[in-house]
C-alpha positions, 0 to 999 in steps of 0.5 A: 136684907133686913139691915140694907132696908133699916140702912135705907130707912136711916138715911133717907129720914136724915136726908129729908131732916136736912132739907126740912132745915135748909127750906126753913133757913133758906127762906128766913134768908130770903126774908132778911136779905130781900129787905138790904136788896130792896134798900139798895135799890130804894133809889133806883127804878127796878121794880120789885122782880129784880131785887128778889131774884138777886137775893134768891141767886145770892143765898146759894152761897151764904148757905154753903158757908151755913151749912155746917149748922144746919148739918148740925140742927138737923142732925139734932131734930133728927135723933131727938126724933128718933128717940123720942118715938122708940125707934131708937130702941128698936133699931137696937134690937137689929144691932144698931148700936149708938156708935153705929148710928152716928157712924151711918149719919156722920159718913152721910153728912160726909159724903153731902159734903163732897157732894156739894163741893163738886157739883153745887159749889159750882153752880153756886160760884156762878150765880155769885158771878152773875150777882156780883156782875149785876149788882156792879151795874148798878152800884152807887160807886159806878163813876169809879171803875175797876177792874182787875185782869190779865193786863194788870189793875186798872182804876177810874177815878172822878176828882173836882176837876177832871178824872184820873186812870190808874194802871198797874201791872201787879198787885204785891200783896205781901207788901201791899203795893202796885208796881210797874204804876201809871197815872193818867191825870185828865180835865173835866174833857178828859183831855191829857194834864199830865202822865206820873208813872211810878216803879212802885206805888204803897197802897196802904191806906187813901195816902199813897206812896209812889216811889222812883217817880216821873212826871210828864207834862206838856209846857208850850206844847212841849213835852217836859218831864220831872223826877222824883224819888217819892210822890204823895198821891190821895186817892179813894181806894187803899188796899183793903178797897181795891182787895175786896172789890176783885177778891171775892172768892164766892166766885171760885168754885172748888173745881175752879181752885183745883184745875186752876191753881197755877193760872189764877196764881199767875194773873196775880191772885195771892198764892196765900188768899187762894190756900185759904179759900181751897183750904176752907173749902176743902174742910167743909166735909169734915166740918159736916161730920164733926158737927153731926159727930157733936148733935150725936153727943148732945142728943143720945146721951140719954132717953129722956124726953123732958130734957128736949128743950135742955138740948135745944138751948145747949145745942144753940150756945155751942154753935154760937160758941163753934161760929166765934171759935172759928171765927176768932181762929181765923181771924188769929190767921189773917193777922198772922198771929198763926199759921193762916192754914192752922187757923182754918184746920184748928177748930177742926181738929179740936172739934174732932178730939172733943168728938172722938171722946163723946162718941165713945161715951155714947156707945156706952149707953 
């Protein structure tokens, strides 16, 4: 009875640490990102109200992508806290060993972990949508569309001296290319020029290059046509635009990923893009346990309080370290450099083997 009472004890103080943490953050986020909002819309007659409710609905999101360090803070503040008053020491008269502690806080974390994947992430994904929805209307580049959905890839564009429309019916994303591609030339009165329409079109960069191509256009009133094999075509977007612009996965929650894999595959989302995201979603709790495994070394290896402010900077320097790491992992994946699965679960499984050799160094003390 004694040990469910202290178990109880145990977890709900860690809880109430990782709130404490996530309010803190929370709010220096809506501090910093009110500030980008309001420059966005300096121009714009909105008032006040909105751009901060679009920063309060955008957090949501940046914070899952955090939460690993605040796990790891809060983790830290945690067991500094509780070994700074004694009651880590008491705790050990009722068998609470080092190793048992860190098992009790590390499955916590673990279990918040699932937790936010199936129920917040959701929710999370669609506040993102109703961010990414809003900020579109009223976004500087609104003279030039796009839109991406089951009828394909369809693209406005505003020139000199007319507009043009541009649809395609597939994205290659292994050879970055749009295919099966038509382009609708239009006057300042969006009357016809001319149709191209292309087999393929490289997207590469703003120079795009249409292959097997057809001009029709209109002489005398008659319809005339022109082939040719290649087409230089200038455009504003390359693929890295048009990409990011549909490609934000923020919109797609892990639920999302799960149930609905083979349908987003088939409108056309990149089988690989869509294995990366599930993949970082899906090593969130482990991420979560790892990082309470980490501020367990860092914190209980001894019990003296004059070396807080030793913990706080050397706590600090390793989740630089873990952030650039990952990052730097991830980036050796998207230039395929490494396997882009290896690179989300690297850091992972290298975090686990430091973990698992300075857990078993604490359990000594």
């Amino acid at each position: 009875m004694m040990n469910k009472i202290i178990l109880g004890y145990i977890i709900k103080n860690f809880l109430k640490s990782i709130l404490i943490f996530f309010i803190i953050i929370y709010c220096f986020g809506l501090i910093l990102n009110l500030f980008e909002e309001i420059e966005f819309f300096k121009n714009i007659n909105v008032g006040t109200l909105l751009p901060l409710k679009l920063t309060a609905i955008y957090l949501p999101s940046l914070m899952i992508k955090i939460f690993p360090f605040i796990i790891f803070f809060a983790s830290m503040w945690y067991m500094v806290k509780v070994r700074n008053n004694k009651d880590l020491l008491t705790l050990k008269v009722y068998s609470f060993s080092n190793i048992r502690i860190f098992f009790i806080l590390a499955f916590t974390s673990f279990i918040l972990g699932w937790v936010i994947l199936f129920f917040f992430n959701p929710i999370t994904s669609l506040l993102a949508k109703y961010y990414e929805k809003t900020k579109s209307n009223y976004s500087r580049d609104i003279d030039h569309l796009i839109s991406y959905n089951k009828n394909g890839l369809w693209i406005k564009e505003n020139l000199e001296n007319g507009s043009r429309v541009i649809s395609a019916d597939k994205i290659n994303f292994e050879k970055r290319e749009l295919e099966s591609v038509k382009i609708y030339n239009l006057d300042e009165n969006f009357n016809l020029i001319n149709e191209v329409t292309s087999k393929t079109a490289n997207i590469k960069n703003n120079k795009w290059i249409l292959k097997d191509v057809v001009i029709f256009f209109y002489i005398d009133n008659v319809l005339e046509s022109k082939k040719l094999d290649n087409f230089i075509l200038s455009s504003n977007y390359n693929y890295v635009k048009i990409t990011s612009l549909f490609r934000n996965f923020d919109t797609m929650s892990f639920l999302d990923l799960i149930l609905n894999y083979e349908k987003l595959n088939k409108q056309g989302y990149n089988k690989i893009l869509l294995d990366q995201t599930l993949h970082s979603l899906l090593s969130l709790p482990f991420f979560f346990f790892l990082m309470t495994g980490l501020a367990a070394i860092i914190s209980m290896g001894t019990l003296k309080r004059s070396e807080n402010y030793k913990y706080i900077i050397f706590g600090l320097i390793i989740s630089v370290l873990i952030f650039y790491l990952k990052d730097l992992s991830f980036a050796l994946g998207q230039t395929d450099r490494i396997p882009l699965l290896l690179s989300i679960w690297a850091p992972i499984l290298a975090l686990g083997l430091f973990t698992f050799i300075g857990v078993l160094q604490i359990n000594e003390k």
